[in-house]
C-alpha positions in Angstrom: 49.3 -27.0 2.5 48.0 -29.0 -0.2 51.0 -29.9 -2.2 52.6 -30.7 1.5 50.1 -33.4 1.9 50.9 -34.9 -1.9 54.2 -34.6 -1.0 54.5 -36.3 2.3 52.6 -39.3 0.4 55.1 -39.4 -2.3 57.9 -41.8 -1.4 61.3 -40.5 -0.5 64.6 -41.8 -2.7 68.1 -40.7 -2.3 70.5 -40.8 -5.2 74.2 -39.7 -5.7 75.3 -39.4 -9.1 78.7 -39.3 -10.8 79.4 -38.4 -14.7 82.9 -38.8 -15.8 83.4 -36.9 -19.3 85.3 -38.6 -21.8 84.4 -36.2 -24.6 86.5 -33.9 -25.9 84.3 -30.8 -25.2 82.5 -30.0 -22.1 78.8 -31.7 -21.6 76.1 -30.7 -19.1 74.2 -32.6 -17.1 71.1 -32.3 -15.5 69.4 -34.6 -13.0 65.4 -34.0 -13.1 61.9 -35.7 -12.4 60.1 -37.2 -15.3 56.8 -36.8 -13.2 55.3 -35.9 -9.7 55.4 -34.2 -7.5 57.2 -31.0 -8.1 60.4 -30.6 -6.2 62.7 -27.0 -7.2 65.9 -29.0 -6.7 64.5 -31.5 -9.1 63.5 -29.3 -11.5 63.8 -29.6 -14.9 65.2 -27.5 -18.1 61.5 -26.9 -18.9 60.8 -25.6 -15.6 64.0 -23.4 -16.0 62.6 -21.8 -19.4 58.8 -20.8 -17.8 60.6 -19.0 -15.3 59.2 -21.1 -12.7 62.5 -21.6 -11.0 66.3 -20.1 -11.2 69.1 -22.0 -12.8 70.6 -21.5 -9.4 67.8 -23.5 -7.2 68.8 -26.8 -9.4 70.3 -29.1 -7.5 71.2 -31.3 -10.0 72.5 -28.8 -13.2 76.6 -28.6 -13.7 78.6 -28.3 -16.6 81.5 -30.8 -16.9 84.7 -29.9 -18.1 86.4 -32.4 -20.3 88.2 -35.1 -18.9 86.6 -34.3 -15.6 83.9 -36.3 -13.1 80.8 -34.4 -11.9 79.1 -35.8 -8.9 75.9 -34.7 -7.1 75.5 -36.6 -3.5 72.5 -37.2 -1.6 69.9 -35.7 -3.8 66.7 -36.7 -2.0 63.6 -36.3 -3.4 59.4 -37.4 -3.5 58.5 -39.7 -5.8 54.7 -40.7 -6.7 54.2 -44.3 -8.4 55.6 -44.2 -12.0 57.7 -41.4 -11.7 62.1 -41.7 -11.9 65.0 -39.6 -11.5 66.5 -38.7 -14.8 70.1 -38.1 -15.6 70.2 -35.7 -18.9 73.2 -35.5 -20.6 74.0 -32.6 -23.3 76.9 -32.6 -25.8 78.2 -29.3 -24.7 77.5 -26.4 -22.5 74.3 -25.5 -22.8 71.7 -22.7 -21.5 68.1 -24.3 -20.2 66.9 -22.7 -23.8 69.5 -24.4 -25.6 68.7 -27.9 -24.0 64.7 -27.7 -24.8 65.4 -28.1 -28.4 67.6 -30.7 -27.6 65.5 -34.1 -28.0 66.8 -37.4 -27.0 69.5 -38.6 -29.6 72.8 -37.5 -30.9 73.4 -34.9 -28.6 71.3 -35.8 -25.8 71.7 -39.0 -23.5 68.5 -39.9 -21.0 69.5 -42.3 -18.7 66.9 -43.5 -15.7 68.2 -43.7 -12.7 68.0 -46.0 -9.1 68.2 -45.1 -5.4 71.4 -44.9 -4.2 75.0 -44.6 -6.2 74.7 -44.3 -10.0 77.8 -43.7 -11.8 78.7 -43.4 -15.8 80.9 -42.3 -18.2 79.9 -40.0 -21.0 82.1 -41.1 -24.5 81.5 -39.8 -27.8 81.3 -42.3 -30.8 80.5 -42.3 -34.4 76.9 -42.1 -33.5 76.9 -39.1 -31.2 77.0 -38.8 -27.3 77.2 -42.2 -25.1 76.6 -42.5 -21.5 77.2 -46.2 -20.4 77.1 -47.2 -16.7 80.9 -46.6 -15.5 83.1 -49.8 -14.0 82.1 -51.1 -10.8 84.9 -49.5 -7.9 88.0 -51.6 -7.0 87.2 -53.2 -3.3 
C-alpha cells in the first residue's frame, strides 16, 4: 500500500525511444531510472543482477542488431523530483552481469532522456561508442 501512495505522488512521463545502430556489431540498450520510485519495467541492470527482477519484466532491454533501429513506445513511468529516464547504451550484446562492469565511457553511452520522442543514432569513432541525437524527421 505504501509504495502505492509514493507512487501515485510521483509524476507520470511518457517516453518513446528510438536507437538506430550504426556500429558494426550489435549494441544493447537499456532504458532505466536513475532514482525513485521503483518501477519493474524501469528497472535497471543492477536490479537485474540482485535478482530483484527477470530480464524479461524490462521494458526497456533489447539488443540491436547492426544496421538496425530499436524503438520502445510509450514507456510510462513515476518520476519523484530529480529523478530522469536514462537510455544506456553498450558496445555489444551484453548479459545484466556483463553491463555492471561496464562504467560510462568507451563502451558505454548514458544519455538523459525527455518526455515524449527521443531518437539517436549509436556510431562508433576513434574514441569508442557515440550516441548523438538522430536528424530531426522530414515533414
Amino acid at each position: 500500500m505504501l509504495l502505492a501512495l509514493v507512487a501515485g505522488c510521483a509524476p507520470t512521463e511518457t517516453y518513446t525511444v528510438s536507437l538506430k545502430n550504426q556500429t558494426p556489431r550489435p549494441i544493447t540498450a537499456v532504458i532505466t531510472k536513475d532514482g525513485p520510485p521503483f518501477e519493474r519495467a524501469w528497472a535497471s541492470p543492477e536490479d537485474v543482477a540482485a535478482d530483484r527482477i527477470s530480464p524479461d519484466e524490462v521494458s526497456g532491454l533489447q539488443v540491436i542488431p547492426e544496421g538496425k533501429t530499436g524503438t520502445n513506445a510509450g514507456l510510462s513511468g513515476h518520476f519523484d523530483k530529480g529523478t530522469h529516464a536514462v537510455l544506456r547504451v553498450y558496445d555489444g550484446k551484453m548479459l545484466p552481469s556483463e553491463m555492471l562492469r561496464t562504467q560510462p565511457g568507451r563502451s558505454r553511452v548514458d544519455t538523459i532522456l525527455h518526455p515524449g520522442e527521443n531518437r539517436f543514432v549509436a556510431r562508433e569513432t576513434a574514441d569508442g561508442l557515440v550516441v548523438e541525437p538522430a536528424a530531426p524527421k522530414a515533414p
